[in-house]
Each structure stands twice: as C-alpha cells, then as structure tokens.
N, C-alpha and C positions, 0 to 999 in steps of 0.2 A: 496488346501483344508486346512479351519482353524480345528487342532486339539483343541478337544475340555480341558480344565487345568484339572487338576486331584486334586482332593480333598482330603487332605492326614488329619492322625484322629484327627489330630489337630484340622482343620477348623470344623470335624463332630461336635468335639465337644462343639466348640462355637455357633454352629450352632445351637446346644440341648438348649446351658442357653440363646442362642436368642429369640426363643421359648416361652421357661418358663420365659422369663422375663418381655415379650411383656404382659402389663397391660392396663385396661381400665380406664386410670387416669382421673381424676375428678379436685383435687388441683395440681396448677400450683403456679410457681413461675413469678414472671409479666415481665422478662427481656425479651424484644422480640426477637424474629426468627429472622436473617440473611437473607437477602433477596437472596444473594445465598444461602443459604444451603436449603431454602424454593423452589428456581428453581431446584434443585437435588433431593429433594423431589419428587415433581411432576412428575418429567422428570423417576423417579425410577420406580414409580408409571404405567408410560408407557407401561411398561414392562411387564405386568401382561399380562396372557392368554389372548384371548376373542374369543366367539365361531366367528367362520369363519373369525377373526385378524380383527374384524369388529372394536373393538376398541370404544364402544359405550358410553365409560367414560366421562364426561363432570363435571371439577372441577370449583366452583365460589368461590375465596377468597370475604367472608367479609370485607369488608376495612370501608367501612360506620359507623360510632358510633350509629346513627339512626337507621338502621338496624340493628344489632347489640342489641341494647335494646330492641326493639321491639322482638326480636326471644325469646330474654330471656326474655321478659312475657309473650312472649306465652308460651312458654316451662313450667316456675314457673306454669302458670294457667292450663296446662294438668298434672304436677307432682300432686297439689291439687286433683287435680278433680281424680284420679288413686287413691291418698291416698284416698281418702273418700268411695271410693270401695272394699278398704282392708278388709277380713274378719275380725269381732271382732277387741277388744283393743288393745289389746299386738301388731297381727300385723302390727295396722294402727301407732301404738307408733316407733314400731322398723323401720317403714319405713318413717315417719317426722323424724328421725334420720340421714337418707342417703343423701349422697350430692351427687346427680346424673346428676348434666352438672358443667362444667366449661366456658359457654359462657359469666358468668361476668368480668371474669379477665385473659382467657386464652387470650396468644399472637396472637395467629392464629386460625381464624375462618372460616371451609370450608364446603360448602355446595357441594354435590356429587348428581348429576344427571345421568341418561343412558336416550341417542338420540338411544327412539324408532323410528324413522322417518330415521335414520342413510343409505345410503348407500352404503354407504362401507363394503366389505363382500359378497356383492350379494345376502343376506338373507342365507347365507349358512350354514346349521345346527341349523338356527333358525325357520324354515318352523314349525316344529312336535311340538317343546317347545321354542316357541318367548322368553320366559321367559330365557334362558339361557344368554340372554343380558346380562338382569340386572344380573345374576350370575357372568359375566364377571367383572362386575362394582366392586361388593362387591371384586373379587380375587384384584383389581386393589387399594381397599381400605385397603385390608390384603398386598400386597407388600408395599404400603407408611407407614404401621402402623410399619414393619418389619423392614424397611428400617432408619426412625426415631429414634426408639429404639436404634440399631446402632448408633447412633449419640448421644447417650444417652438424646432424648429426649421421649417424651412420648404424646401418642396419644387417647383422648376421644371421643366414638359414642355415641351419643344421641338420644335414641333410644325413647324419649316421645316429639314428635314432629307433629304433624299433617301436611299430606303432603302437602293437597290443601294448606297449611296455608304458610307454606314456599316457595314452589312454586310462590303464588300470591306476597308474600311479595319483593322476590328476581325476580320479572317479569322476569323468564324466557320463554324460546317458549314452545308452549302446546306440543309438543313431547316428550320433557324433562320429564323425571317419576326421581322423586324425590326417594331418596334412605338413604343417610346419611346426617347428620348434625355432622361435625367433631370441634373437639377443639384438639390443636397442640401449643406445650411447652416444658419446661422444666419443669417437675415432680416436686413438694415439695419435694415430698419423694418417689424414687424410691423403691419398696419394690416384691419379691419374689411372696409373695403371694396373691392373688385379696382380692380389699377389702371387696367385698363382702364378703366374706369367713371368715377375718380378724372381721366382724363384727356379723358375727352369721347369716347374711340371708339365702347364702346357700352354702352348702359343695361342693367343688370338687366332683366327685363321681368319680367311678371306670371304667374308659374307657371300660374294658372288658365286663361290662354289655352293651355295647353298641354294639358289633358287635357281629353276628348271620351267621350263616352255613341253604345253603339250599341244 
C-alpha cells in the first residue's frame, strides 16, 4: 500500500499564493512554450477529476497561422458586437479599453472540447446531470491553469467566442461540445491582482456573501 506524502505548512502555504496568483492573462510576452513543458502541461491536466474517470477532456493545440487569425477575427467581431450592447457611454468607453484575448501573440493556442459521445465511464454518474462532463472538462482546465502558473507561466480563457464558430472552424467531430478557447505563455506582467479589478471593471467581492446555511 502507497502511503499517501504529507503536506507540511510550508507547501499549504504556497499552495494559498498559488491560488491567488493564478491570473486570467491577456498580454504575453511572444517567447514560445517548450515543447516539453507544454506535454507536462497536458499530461497535468490528465489529472483532473471526471464524473465516472470518464475523462471526457479533449485538447486541440492551434498550430495553424490560418486558423489562428481566423479565431482572432472572430473573436475581435463578438468583442465589437458585446461592446455595442454595453449600457450607456461610460460603460461601452471603459470596455473598448479591455484587452480580452491574447490569440494575436500568445505562444500557445488551445481549444478545449468534452467527448459527449465518450465511452469511457459507462455513463456513470452522468445519467441524472450529463452536464457534469463538461464540469469534468473545465476542473481539467483549472488543473493546467494551476499547474502553468507553477511554472510561472500564465493562462487566458476566452470567454467571447461562439462555439458553432470554433467548432466548425477547427472541424472537429459533432460530439465534441466546445468549451474553452485557451491562450498559454509567459505573462508580460505577472501581477497579484486581476486586471479587471486593476482597471475599475469589477471588484473582488466578499466570498462570505456567497455562502448560505440552510
């Protein structure tokens, strides 16, 4: 029997500014990813829960320059199209201000799917809420984000992406449900605090307002 390593307060505590320091970077610096450290990536990634170990993660590196541009005009054309929905001036001002993808110059470009069609697992625990797949996926995109950091590098979701649009563009199989559009680097500027926050959009708030007794 492998005992399991004991976590002494050392590691709790890097464990905390691992944490707090895991940012949703946007500016990268253009030296590219390691092609190992990028398979240790993935492979960390692995590792991540998944309801019934069904494992329904399914990563596509961008490597294409064509594909590649193409994502970042779609993307530029939904950022537009979102700002012009902005209420009033101020907001739609303070948001043509936000640089919200790094698909033009980040190093590593990764499009994140979950194989609905997957058999692996048996369907086990996904019968009541199929939906816990793709929860599996995003836990499996929160260990590579975790894991990068570490490495001090730094991990962007882009989150203004239309799926059919990525999907078709990256022809994958119709079971594939599209989920992330990741950019992966090395930070301009590693910093503490999100920059949203940094920029006035929106504050941190108070965790404790979020959890409730019943």
């Amino acid at each position: 029997m492998t005992l399991p390593p004991r976590f002494d307060p050392a590691f709790r505590d890097d464990l905390a500014a691992l944490l707090s320091w895991r940012r949703d970077v946007r500016r990268f610096r253009p030296e590219p990813v390691a092609e190992d450290v990028v398979a240790e990536l993935l492979a960390a990634a692995q590792l991540a829960p998944s309801v019934g170990n069904s494992q329904p993660w399914r990563f596509v590196r961008v490597r294409s320059a064509a594909l590649r541009e193409a994502l970042t005009r779609h993307v530029d054309g939904e950022v537009a199209r979102a700002g012009e929905a902005m209420p009033g001036p101020e907001r739609r001002a303070a948001y043509a201000a936000l640089k919200l993808h790094g698909l033009d110059h980040a190093p590593e470009v990764i499009a994140v799917f979950c194989d609905d069609a997957t058999e692996i697992g048996g369907g086990l625990g996904a019968a009541t809420m199929p939906q816990t797949r793709e929860w599996s996926v995003v836990m499996a995109i929160h260990t590579l984000w975790l894991t990068a950091r570490a490495k001090g590098l730094g991990l962007g979701w882009v989150s203004i992406a239309a799926p059919e649009t990525v999907t078709a563009l990256l022809d994958v199989p119709p079971a594939w449900n599209f989920i992330a559009l990741l950019c992966l680097g090395e930070p301009e500027e590693p910093h503490l605090v999100p920059e949203l926050q940094r920029l006035g959009w929106q504050a941190r708030l108070d965790g404790s307002t979020h959890v409730s007794e019943r």
